[in-house]
C-alpha positions in Angstrom: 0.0 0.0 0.0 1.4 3.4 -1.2 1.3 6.5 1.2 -1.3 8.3 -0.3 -3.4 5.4 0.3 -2.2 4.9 4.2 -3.6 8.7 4.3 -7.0 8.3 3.4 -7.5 5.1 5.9 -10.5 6.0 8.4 -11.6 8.9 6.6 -15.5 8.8 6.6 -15.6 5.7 8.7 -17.5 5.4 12.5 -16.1 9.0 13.1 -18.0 10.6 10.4 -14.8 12.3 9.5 -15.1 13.7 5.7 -12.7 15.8 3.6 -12.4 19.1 4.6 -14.1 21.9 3.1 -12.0 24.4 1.6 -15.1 27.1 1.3 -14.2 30.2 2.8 -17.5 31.5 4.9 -18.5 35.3 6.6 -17.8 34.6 9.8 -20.2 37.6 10.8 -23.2 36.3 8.4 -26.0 35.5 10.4 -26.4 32.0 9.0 -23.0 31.1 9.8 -22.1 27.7 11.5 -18.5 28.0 12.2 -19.4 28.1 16.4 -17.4 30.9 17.6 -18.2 33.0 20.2 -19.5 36.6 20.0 -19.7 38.0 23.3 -21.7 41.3 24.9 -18.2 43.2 24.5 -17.9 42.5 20.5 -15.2 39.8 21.0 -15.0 37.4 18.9 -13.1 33.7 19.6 -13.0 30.5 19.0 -13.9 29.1 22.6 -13.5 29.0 26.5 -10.6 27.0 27.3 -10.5 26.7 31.7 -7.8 25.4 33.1 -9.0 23.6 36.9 -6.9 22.8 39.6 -8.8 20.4 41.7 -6.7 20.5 45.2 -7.6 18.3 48.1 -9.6 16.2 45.9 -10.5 12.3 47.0 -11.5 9.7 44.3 -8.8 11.1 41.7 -7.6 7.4 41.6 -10.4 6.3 40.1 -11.6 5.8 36.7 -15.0 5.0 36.8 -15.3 8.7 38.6 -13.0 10.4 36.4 -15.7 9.0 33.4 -18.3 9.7 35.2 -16.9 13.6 36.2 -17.1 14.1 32.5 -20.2 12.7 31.9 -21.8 14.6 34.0 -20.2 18.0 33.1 -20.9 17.3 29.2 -24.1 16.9 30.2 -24.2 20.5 32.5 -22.3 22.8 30.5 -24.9 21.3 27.2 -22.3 19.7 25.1 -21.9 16.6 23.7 -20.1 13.5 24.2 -18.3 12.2 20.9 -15.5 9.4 23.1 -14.4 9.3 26.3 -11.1 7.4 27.0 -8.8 6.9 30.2 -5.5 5.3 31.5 -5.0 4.0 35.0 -1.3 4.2 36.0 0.6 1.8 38.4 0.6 2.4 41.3 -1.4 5.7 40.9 -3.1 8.3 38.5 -5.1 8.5 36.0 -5.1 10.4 32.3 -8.2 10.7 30.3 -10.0 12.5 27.8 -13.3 13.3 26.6 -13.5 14.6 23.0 -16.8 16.5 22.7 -18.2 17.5 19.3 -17.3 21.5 21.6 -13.8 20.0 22.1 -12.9 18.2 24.7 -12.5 17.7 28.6 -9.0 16.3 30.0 -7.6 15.5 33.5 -4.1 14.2 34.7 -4.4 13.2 38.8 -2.1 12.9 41.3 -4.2 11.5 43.6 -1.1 11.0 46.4 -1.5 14.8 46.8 -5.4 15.3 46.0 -4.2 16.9 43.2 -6.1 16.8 39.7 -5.2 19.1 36.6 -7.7 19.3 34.2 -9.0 21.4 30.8 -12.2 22.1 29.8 -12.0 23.6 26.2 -15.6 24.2 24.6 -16.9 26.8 21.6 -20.6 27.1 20.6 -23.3 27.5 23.0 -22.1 24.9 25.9 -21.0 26.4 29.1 -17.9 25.6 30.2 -18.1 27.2 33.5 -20.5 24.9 34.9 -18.5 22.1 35.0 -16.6 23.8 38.4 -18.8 22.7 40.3 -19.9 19.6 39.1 -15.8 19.1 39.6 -16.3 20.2 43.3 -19.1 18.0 43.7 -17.3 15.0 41.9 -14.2 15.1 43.9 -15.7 16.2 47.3 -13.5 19.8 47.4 -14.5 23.3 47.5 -11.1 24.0 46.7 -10.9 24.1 42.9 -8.9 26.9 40.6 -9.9 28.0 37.5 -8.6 30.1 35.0 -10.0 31.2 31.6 -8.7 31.3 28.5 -10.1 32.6 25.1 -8.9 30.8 22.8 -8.8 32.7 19.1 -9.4 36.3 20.7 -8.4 38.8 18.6 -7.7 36.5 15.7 -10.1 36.0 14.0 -10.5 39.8 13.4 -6.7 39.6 12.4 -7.6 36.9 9.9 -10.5 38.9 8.4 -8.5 42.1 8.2 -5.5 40.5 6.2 
């Protein structure tokens, strides 16, 4: 099998992926579908992207919790669930993901230290700030960080300008 072949495997299978579509779109026309943001100070960005620090957190060593964390803050912040998929290490820890059709949710623990590190990165209409407290609930801490990124402020006007 040649190379350019090896490059098309998956495409269009269980993910739905397609080829992608070159068309350039208005990113200010009202029908537009491209799910960026447009907030009530004329900004314009791809998505939130909130980096949690979930301290003093109990259950961080395990994955049926870690899953079910993200289940439940897909389904409060109104996203949705495309795959969720975690790691236990030995002899503690856990990795995961969830990608979301928004983006995706992602923790690393270090559950020796309560400790749990994890992103929520969502565009469109989900909310990524709820998912806080379903963290807080999940882990059994009020103590839990946050800090907000948008991600694409700025450039997208840049794009448009040049």
């Amino acid at each position: 099998m040649d190379g350019a072949n090896l490059f098309q495997l998956g495409t269009g299978l269980e993910t739905g992926a397609q080829t992608e579509d070159s068309t350039v779109r208005d990113i200010f026309a009202d029908d537009r579908d491209d799910h960026f943001i447009r907030d009530d100070e004329g900004r314009v960005f791809a998505g939130r992207h909130l980096i949690i620090e979930v301290v003093n957190g109990h259950g961080l060593d395990d994955e049926a919790r870690i899953q079910q964390a993200f289940r439940d803050c897909v389904t409060t912040c109104g996203a949705t669930l495309l795959h969720i998929h975690t790691h236990k290490f030995s002899p503690q820890g856990v990795s995961g993901v969830a990608v979301l059709a928004e983006s995706h949710i992602s923790v690393h623990t270090w559950p020796e230290i309560g400790y749990g590190a994890f992103d929520v990165f969502m565009c469109g209409d989900a909310r990524p700030w709820l998912a806080v407290d379903v963290l807080k609930q999940a882990f059994g801490t009020p103590d839990v960080r946050v800090k907000e990124l948008l991600r694409g402020d700025g450039v997208v006007n840049e794009v448009v300008a040049a």
